[in-house]
N, C-alpha and C positions, 0 to 999 in steps of 0.2 A: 512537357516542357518544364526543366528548371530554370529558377533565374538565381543570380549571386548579386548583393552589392555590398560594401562595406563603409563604415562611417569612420570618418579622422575624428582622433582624440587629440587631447592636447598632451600626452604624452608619447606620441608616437606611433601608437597600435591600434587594433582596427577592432571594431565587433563584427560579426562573420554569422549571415544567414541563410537557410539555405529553405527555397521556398517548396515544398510539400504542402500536403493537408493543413499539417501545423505548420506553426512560426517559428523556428528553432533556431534563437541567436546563440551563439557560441562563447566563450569566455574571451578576454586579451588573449591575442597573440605573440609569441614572444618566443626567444631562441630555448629556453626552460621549459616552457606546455606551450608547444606548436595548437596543441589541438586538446581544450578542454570544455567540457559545458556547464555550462553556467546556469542557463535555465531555459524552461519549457513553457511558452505562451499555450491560455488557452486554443480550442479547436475553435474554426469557423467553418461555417455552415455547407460552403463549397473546396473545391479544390483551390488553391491558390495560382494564378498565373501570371502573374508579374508583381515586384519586391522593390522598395527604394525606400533610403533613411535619410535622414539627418542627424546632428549629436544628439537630440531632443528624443525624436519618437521612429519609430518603423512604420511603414506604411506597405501593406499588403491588398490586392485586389483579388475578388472571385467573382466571377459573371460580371454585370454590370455594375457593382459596388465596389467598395474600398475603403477600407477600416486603418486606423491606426492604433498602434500598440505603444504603449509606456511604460517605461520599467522592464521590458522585453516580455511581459505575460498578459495583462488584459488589456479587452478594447477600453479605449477612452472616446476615440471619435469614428463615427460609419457616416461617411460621406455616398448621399443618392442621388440619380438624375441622370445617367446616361441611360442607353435604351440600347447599346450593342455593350459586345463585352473590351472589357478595359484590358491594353495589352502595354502601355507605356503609362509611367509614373517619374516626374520631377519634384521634389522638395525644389520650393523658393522663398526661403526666409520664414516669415509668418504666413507663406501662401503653400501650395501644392500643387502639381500641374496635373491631370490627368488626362490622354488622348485615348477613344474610344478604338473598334475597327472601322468605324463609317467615320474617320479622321474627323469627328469632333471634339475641340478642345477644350477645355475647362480650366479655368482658374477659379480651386479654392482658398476662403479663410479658413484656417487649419482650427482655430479656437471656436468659431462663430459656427463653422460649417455651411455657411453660405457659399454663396456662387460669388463671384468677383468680376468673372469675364466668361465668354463664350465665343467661342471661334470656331461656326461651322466650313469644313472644306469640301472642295470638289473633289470625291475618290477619284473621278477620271481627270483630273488637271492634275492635283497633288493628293497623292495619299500619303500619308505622315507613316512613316518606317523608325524613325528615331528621334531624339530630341536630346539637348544640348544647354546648360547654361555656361557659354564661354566664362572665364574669369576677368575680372576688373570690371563686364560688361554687363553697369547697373541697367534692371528690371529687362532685359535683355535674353532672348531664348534663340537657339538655331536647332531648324526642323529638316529634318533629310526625308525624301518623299522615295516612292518606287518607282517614280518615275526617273530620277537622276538629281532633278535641279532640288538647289535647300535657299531658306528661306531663312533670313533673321529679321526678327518681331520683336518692338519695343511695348511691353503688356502693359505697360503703366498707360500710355496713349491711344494703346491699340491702333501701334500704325506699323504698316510692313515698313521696314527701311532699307531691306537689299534684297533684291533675289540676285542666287547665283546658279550660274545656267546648268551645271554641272557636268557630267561626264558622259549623258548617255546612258546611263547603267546605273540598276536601283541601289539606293543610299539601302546598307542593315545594321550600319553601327556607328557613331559617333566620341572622339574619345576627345579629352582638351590634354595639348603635350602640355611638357614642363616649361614650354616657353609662352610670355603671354601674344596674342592673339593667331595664335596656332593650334589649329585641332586635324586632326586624324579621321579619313572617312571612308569607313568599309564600302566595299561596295561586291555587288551580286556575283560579278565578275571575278574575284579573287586578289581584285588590287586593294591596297592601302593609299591613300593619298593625304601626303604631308601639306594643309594648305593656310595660307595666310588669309585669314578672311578681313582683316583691315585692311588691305591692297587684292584681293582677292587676285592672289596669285600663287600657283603652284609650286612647292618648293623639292620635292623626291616624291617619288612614287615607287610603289614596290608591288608586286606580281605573289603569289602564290596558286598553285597547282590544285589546291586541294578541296576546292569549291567555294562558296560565298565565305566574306568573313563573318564568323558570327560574334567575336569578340576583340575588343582594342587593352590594351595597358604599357602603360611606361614605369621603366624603373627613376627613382629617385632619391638612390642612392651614391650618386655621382657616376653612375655609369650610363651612356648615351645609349640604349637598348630601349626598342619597342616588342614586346609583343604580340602575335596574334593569332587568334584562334579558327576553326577551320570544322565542316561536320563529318572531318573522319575522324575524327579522336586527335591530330596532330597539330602542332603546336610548332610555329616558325620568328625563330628569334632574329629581329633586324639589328643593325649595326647604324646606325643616325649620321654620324662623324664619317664612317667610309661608305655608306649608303649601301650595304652589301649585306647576303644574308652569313649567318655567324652557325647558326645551332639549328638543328631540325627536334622536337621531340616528338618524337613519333609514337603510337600508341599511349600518349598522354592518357588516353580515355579511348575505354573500347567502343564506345558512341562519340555523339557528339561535342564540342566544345561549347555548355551552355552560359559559360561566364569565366571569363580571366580578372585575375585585381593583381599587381604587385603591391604591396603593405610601404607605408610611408615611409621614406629612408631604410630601408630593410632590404637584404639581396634575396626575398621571398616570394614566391608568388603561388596566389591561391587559386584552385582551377573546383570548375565539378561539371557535372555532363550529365547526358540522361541515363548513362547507366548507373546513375543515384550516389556514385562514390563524391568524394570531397577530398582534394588532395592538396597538398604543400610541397613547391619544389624550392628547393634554397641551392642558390647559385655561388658556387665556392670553388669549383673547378678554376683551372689556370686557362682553359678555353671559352670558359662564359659559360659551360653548360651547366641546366639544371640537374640534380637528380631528386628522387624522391624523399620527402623528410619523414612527413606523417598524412595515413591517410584515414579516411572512415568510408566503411562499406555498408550495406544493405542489402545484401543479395541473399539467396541460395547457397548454401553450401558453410554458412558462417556458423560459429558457434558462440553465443550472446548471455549474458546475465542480464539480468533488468534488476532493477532498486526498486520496492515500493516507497521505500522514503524518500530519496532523492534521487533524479536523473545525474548526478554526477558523479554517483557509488557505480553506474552501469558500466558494465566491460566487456569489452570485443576481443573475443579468443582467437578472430581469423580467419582465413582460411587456411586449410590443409592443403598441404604440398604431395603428390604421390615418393617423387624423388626430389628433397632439399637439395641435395649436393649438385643433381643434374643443375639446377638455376640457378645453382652459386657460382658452377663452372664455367657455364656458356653465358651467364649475364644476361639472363632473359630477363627482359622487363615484363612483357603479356606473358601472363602464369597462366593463362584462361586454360590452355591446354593442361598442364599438369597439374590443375588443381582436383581434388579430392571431390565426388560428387557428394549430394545434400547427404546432411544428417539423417538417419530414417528412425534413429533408436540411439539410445545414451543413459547409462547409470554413474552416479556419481557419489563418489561417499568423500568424508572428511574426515575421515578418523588419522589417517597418514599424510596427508594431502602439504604436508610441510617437509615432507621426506620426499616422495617420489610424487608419482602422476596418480589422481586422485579421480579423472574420469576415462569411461571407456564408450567410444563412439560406432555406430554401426554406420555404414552409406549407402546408397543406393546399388546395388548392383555390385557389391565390392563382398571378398571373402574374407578378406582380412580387415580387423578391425586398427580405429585410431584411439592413442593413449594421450589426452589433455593435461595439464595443467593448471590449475584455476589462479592460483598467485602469479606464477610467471605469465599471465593470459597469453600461452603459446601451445600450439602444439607439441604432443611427448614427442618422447627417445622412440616409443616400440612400435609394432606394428605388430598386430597380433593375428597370426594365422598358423593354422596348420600344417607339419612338416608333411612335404611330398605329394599334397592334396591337389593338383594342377589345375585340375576342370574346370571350364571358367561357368558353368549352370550352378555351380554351387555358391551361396552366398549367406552370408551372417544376417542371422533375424531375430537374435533374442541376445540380450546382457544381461549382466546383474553382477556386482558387487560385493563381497561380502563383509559385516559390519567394523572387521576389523584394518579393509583398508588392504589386506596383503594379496588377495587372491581374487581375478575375474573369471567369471563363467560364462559363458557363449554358446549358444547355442547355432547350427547349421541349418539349411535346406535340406541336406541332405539325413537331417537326423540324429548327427554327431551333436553331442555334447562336450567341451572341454574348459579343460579348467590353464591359468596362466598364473606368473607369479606376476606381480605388478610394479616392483622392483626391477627386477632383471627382465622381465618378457619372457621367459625360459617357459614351455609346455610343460605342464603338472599332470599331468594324466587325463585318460576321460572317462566318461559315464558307457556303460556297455563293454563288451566282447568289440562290438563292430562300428555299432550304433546306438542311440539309447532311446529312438525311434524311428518305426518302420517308415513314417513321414516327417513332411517339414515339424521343428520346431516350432512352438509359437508362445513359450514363455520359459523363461526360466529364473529359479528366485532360492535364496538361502537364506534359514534362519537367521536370529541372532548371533547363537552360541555354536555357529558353523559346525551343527551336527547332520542338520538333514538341508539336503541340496533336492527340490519339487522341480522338473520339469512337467510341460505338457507338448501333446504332440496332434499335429492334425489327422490324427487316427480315429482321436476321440479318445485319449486313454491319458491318465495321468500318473504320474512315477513317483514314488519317494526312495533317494537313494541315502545310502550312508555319505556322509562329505569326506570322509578320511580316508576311507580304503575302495568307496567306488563301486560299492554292493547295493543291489537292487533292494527295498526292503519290505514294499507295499505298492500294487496299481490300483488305480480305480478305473475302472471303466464309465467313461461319460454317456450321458442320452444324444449330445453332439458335439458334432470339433470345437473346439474352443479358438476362439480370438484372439483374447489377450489374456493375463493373469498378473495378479496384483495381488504382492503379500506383504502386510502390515505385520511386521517382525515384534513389534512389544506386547501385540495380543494374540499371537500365531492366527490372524486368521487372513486365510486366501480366496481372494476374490476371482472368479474364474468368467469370462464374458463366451456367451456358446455363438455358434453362426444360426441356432433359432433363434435368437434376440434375446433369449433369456440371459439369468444373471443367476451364478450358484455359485455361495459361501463356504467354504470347508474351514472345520476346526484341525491343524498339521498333528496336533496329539492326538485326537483320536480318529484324523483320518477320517469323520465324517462329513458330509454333507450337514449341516445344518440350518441353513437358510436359502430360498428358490424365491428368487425374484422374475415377473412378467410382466411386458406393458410396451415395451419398445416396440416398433414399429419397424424399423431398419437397422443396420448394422450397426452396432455400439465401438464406437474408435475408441473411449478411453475412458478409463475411471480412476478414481481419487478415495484414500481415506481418512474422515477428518483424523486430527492428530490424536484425539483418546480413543480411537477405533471404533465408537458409535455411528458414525454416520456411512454410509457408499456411496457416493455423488458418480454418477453416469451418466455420458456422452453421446449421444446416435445420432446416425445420420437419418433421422423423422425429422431433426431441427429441434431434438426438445432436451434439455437437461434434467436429471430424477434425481432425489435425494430419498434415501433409503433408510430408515432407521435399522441396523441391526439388534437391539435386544425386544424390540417388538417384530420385528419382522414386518412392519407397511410403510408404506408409500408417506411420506411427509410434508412433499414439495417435487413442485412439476413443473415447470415455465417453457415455452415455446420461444426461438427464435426467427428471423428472417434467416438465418446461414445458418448451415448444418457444423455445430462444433464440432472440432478436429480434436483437440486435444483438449486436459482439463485436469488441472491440478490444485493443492488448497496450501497455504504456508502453512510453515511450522505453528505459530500460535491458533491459525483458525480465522483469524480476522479479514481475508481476503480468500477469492477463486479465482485463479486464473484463466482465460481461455482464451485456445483461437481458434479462428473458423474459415470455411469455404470462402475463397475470392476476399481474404480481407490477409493484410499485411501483421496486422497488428495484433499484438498480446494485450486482451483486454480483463480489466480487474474489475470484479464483484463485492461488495461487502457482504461480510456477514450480519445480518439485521439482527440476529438473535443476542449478539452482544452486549446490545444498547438501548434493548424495547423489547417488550415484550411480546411473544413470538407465539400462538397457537401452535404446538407440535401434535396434536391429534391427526389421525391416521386420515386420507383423503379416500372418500367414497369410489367408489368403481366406475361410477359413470360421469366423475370427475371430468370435466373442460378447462386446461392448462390456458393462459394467456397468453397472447404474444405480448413479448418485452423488447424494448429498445435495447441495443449495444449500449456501456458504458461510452461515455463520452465527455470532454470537457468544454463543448457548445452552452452557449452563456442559453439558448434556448433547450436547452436538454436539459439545466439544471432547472429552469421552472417547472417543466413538466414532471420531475421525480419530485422536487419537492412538493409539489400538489398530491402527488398521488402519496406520499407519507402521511399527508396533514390528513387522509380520510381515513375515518377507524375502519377495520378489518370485519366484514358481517361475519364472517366464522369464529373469530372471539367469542367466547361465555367468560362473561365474567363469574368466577366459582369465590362464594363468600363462603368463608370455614369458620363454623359456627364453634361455640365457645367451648363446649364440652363434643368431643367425637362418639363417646360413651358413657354410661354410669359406671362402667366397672372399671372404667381407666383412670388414673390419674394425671390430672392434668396441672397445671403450671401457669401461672400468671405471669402476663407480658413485661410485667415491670421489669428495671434494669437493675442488675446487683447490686447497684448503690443504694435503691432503697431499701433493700431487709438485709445482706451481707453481716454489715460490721455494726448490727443492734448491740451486740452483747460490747460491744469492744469502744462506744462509744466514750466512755470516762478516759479510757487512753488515748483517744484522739484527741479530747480536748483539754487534756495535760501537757502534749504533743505542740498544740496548737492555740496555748495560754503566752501570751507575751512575758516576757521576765519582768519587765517595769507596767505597772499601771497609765496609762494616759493622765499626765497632769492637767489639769483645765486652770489653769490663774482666774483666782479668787476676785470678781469684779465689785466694786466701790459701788456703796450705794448712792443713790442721788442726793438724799440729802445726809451727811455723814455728821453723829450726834456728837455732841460734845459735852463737856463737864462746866456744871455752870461756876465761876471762881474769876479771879482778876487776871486770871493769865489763860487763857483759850487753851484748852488741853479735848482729845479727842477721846472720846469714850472706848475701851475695849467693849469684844463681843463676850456675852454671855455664855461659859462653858457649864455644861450640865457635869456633875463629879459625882453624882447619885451613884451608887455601884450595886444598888439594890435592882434599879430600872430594869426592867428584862427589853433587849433589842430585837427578838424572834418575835414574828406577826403570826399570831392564828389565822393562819388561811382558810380553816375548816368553817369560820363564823363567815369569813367576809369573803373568799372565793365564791363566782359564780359561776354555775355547772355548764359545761362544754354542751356543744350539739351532738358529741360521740357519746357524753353522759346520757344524754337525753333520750338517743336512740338504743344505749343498750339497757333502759329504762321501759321503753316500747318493747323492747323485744323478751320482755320478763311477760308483758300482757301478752302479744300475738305471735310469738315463737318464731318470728321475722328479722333475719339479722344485716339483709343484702345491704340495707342503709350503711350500719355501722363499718360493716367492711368495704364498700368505697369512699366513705370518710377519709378512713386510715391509707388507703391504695395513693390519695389525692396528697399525705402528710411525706415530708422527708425525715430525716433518720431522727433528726433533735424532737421533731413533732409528734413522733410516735412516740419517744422513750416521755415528752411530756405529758401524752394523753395517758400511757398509763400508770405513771407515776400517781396522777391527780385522780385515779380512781379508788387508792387506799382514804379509808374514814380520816386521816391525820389531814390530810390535803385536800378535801372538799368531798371526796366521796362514798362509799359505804358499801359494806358488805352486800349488800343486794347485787348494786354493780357490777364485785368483783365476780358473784357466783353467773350473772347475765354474761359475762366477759368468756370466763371458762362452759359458758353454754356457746356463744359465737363459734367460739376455737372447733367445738365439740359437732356442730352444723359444717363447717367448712370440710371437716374429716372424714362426715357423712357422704356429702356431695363429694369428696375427692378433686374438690376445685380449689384452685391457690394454696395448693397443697406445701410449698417452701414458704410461703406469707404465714401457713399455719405456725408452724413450726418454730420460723425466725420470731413472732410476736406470742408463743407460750413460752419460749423462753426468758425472751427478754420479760415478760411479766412475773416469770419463777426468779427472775436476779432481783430486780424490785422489790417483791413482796414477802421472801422469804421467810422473814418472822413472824409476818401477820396470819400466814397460810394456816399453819399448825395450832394457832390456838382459837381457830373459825370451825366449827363441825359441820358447818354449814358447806364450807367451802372442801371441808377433808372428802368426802364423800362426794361434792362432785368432781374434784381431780381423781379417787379412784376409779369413776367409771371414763372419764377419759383416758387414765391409764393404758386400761386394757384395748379401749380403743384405739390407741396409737402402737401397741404392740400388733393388735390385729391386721392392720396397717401394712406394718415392717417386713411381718412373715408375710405375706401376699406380695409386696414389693419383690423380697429377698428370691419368692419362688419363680418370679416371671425373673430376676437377674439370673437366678443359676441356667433357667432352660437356654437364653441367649446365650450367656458363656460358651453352655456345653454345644449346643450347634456353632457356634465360632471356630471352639478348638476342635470337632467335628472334621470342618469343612479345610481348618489350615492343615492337618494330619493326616487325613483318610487319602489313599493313593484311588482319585476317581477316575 
């Protein structure tokens, strides 16, 4: 059962919901976007079965409860306390009405979520069918029972204050006309009755044939028209003024009529039924009749985009028509007959997709394929099938695309293979003499660079043909038939699904097998691969999904479901899987965890036990339970700590960032760079007491200038500097031949800090030849060890710009820069020889034809 209701705006137009699982309010209505969406309310826990708003909030019921929604996506209020399930819902101001099936009434506060009132009824006296807030008629409600008679109740007193005897026949719908104290009342019978419940008197009555009414609406756009709905799908337009009927629409809905609304002042009206559609007729005819404006589907047979960013990117392709022209010419409204059966198989490329028709669709039981449109979200011009082929056993089971957009390939039952232009629809030749296998097709797929066209065949055998001229050019013979096949064009590699449940890889250049996957259980429907072609995520009908490493060849990730996936794809970046499954409507999205957390990819043991997982879902109780299961660490995690050196014979690199050893040498020109043009003046402050010159007339002393020109203004640093902790330690390291201190000193300094420490280790500036030769021993350990081997390097330099003059006339110091010499030559060549071998396996591997 659907229900519909819609809320008045103060501009005219309605929000529009339609009750499923989810809450799906729809965007403004209006003559410009009859029908656009707006946004998607979380899921609740049940199915939803009755729907009612006000301008404020939506109010939605499942089983015995009843939530309301703000903003059209989260709950705010969950209203509990009935004990059967809730089938009618009234907004009343800051209240809400809710009547059970065991016709108990409630009155809630909609803020507070209390109870207010309670109104238990006799099922066998009055069972409550409908409910009613007349207008003008404060705190005022009317209840239509299955037994005939209705009942108006003032809630603020809690006193009946009319019964009306009624008709005999059970009340199923309640509307208020456009005039006050007039409401409209279905009944089981197929009448409408126009009645005055201020004099409670009968004013028209009208008949309908076509079973109980199940829904009331009036236009209120100066035109005196009711409608009403009916559960054959048809829809009977009355005339108020001549009391007559006017318009039949017939086949409104191939089921039932589960809600009619006409839209405020608008010649609109919004219908939907349990065949799940949502349609708009707009009344424009010179007859008063509707036709169809804008509809939405859900069915079978439809071909759909979905958004993961936003449900209002999502678009409905339609459905397929066998013959357009036939139901342009006879004015068929129910297409149910010539509509195209379901989708079975579809390739879709974009490379051309602004020029012609960019998808190709397979159907059930159909030989000839359909050519889509993704922009104009219509179906193509072509219809793609083989000339003179009549038989109706034969039928299309395999597409494919090829990447440039121009040309589709098809695969038959019967083993043909052919190729199409996708432009013009014109036949291109095909694979074979006759056939391009002895059995059904069951994949077919084209490189990138439209050389090699791979089919496979339920023979068990696979083909590679030339694409251009249509020549066989290699088979392989398989261990079993294959299922499906999946080729990842930017790494040629082709993923082949067998009917033993296995899974086998082939590389298209050399044609071989290279990777044999096992584990499945049941038939594998469908596989995916991620976008840099490492991963193979697989499908079976055991209910469990596999992710497959390809460059190790194992198992990586296994999860069990309740429903066996059907099908399973991954987006272009990676960040999402999509899937859907047994008995479920829905296309459901997976993140990729590897993204955003740290992910153990190590291979899963053999005797590996997969979990079951919940479906994705947007139940405010689905997300606690994923977020708990996040917050617990993973026991197959090792944390791996990678120690500071991997070897002695490698050279290794310290974590620092280039900013600290980089621009040692370059340091004077930065802060040339980086010297202000003008000095900071600071204004010369007055002393406290300011002297004066002693005489009769008060004169203020000048300050005393020194004019000495003999005075030297340079400070001997060497007497009064006191030695650094870096002095100190390359002082210890002359005794114990230990330098680890001094070089995390320096690792701890920025660029000003190092070029100061060694600056202050020549004799002029506090330090002494010992140091410097302790210094050039540090350098000379670090080279040893091959650790911080750029830290080396960047700080014997910057100590050779430094000390350049002092160097050469120290023998002290000549002798030990000789033996580092050769030691940093020794260094280079070992470096230079591990660079050439990589090179030359580089150009190796980019040259050599493997």
């Amino acid at each position: 059962r659907v229900e519909m209701t819609t809320v008045p705006s103060s501009r005219g137009s309605s929000l529009l919901g339609i009750g499923t699982q989810t809450l799906q309010p729809l965007a403004s209505l209006g003559r410009q976007l009859p029908l656009s969406l707006g946004s998607h309310s979380n899921s609740l826990p049940q199915d939803i079965c009755c729907m009612a708003a006000d301008g404020r909030l939506v109010f939605a019921a499942y089983g015995n409860v009843f939530s309301a929604f703000a903003r059209n996506k989260e709950v705010v209020h969950t209203f509990k306390g009935h004990k059967a399930e809730i089938h009618l819902l009234q907004p009343f101001g800051d209240h809400v009405i809710s009547v059970d099936t065991d016709s108990v009434l409630i009155i809630w506060h909609i803020y507070s979520e209390e109870e207010y009132l309670q109104l238990p009824f006799d099922k066998s006296v009055f069972k409550i069918s409908a409910i009613l807030h007349p207008s003008t008629y404060l705190n005022k409600i009317l209840l239509g029972s299955e037994q005939g008679s209705l009942q108006l109740w003032n809630v603020k007193s809690n006193k009946l204050l009319y019964t009306f005897a009624g008709w005999k026949v059970g009340v199923t719908a309640l509307q208020q006309a456009p005039a006050v104290d007039v409401v409209a009342v279905g009944l089981m019978s197929g009448q409408v009755i126009i009645h005055n419940i201020k004099f409670d008197e009968t004013l028209m009555k009208f008949r309908q044939d076509w079973g109980p009414i199940t829904s009331i609406s009036f236009r209120t756009d100066g035109h005196p028209v009711m409608a009403a709905g009916s559960p054959c799908g048809h829809i009977g337009l009355w005339d108020l003024e001549d009391k007559k009927l006017i318009n039949q629409m017939r086949n409104a809905h191939s089921t039932a009529i589960a809600g009619l609304t006409f839209l405020h002042r608008e010649p609109l009206l919004v219908t939907n039924g349990a065949d799940n559609a949502l349609r708009i007729w707009i009344f424009d005819g010179p007859a008063g009749e509707g036709r169809a404006s804008e509809f939405l589907l859900c069915q079978d047979g439809t071909l759909q985009s979905f958004s993961t960013v936003h449900e209002k990117f999502n678009k409905s392709l339609g459905h397929g028509l066998i013959n357009k022209k036939r139901v342009k010419r006879k004015g068929l409204q129910n297409t149910m007959s010539v509509r195209l059966p379901p989708v079975t198989e579809f390739a879709a490329e974009e490379a051309r997709e602004s020029d012609w028709d960019g998808i190709v669709a397979c159907h059930q039981g159909k030989l000839s394929c359909s050519t889509w449109n993704y922009q104009r979200s219509t179906i193509g011009a072509h219809f793609l099938r083989p000339a003179g082929l009549k038989t109706d056993s034969t039928t299309a089971t395999a597409v494919d695309i090829t990447s440039c957009g121009n040309f589709a390939v098809i695969g038959l039952s019967s083993g043909a293979v052919d190729v199409y232009n996708m432009q013009s629809g014109i036949h291109r030749g095909s694979f074979g003499r006759d056939q391009a296998h002895k059995g059904s097709v069951r994949g077919v797929a084209v490189d990138g660079l439209n050389q090699l066209t791979i089919t496979a065949g339920s023979e068990g055998v696979l083909k590679f043909w030339n694409f251009k001229n249509k020549v066989l050019i290699h088979s392989v013979s398989l261990d079993s038939s294959p299922n499906l096949m999946l080729l990842h064009r930017d790494s040629g590699i082709l993923g082949l699904a067998l009917d033993d449940f296995s899974i086998s890889v082939l590389d298209i250049e050399t044609r071989k097998i290279v990777r044999e996957f096992s584990g499945h259980q049941g038939q594998i429907n469908d596989m995916t691969f991620s976008p840099d072609g490492r991963w193979l995520i697989s499908a079976s009908m055991d209910c469990s999904i596999r992710t497959w490493d390809l460059p190790s060849g194992c198992l990586i990730d296994s999860f069990l479901l309740d429903s066996a996936p059907l099908n399973v794809t991954m987006s272009p970046t990676g960040d999402f899987l999509a899937t859907s499954h047994v008995d479920h409507l829905g296309v459901y999205l997976w993140s990729n965890i590897s993204l955003y957390s740290v992910v153990s990819l190590r291979p899963l043991p053999t005797d590996y036990v997969p979990s079951v997982v919940m479906l994705p879902g947007t139940c405010q109780t689905q997300d606690v339970e994923l977020s708990e299961e996040t917050v617990e660490p993973s026991e197959e995690m090792i944390e791996y700590d990678s120690p500071e050196q991997l070897n002695e014979q490698l050279v290794t690199l310290s974590l620092l960032p280039e900013s600290r050893w980089k621009n040692l040498l370059n340091l004077d020109v930065i802060k040339k760079k980086n010297k202000p043009k003008e000095p900071p003046k600071v204004p010369k402050s007055a002393p406290f007491f300011i002297p004066t010159i002693p005489g009769l007339v008060p004169r203020y002393a000048a300050p005393e200038q020194n004019n000495d020109p003999q005075q030297s203004k340079v400070v001997n640093l060497g007497i009064l500097a006191q030695k650094s902790d870096f002095c100190l330690k390359l002082e210890e390291g002359l005794v114990n031949n230990k330098y680890e201190a001094a070089v995390n000193l320096l690792k701890e300094l920025g660029p000003s800090g190092i070029e100061t420490e060694l600056r202050s280790l020549s004799p002029d500036c506090g330090g002494s030849v010992g140091i410097m030769k302790s210094f050039l021993k540090m350098i000379g350990t670090m080279l040893d060890r091959k650790r911080d081997f750029e830290l080396a390097q960047a700080y014997l330099a910057l100590f050779l710009k430094l000390h350049l003059k002092t160097l050469p006339s120290e023998p002290v110091l000549l002798e030990e820069m000789t033996k580092l010499s050769s030691q940093l030559e020794e260094n280079w060549i070992h470096l230079q020889l591990l660079f050439n071998q990589s090179l030359c396996v580089l150009n190796y591997i980019k040259s050599a034809l493997l």
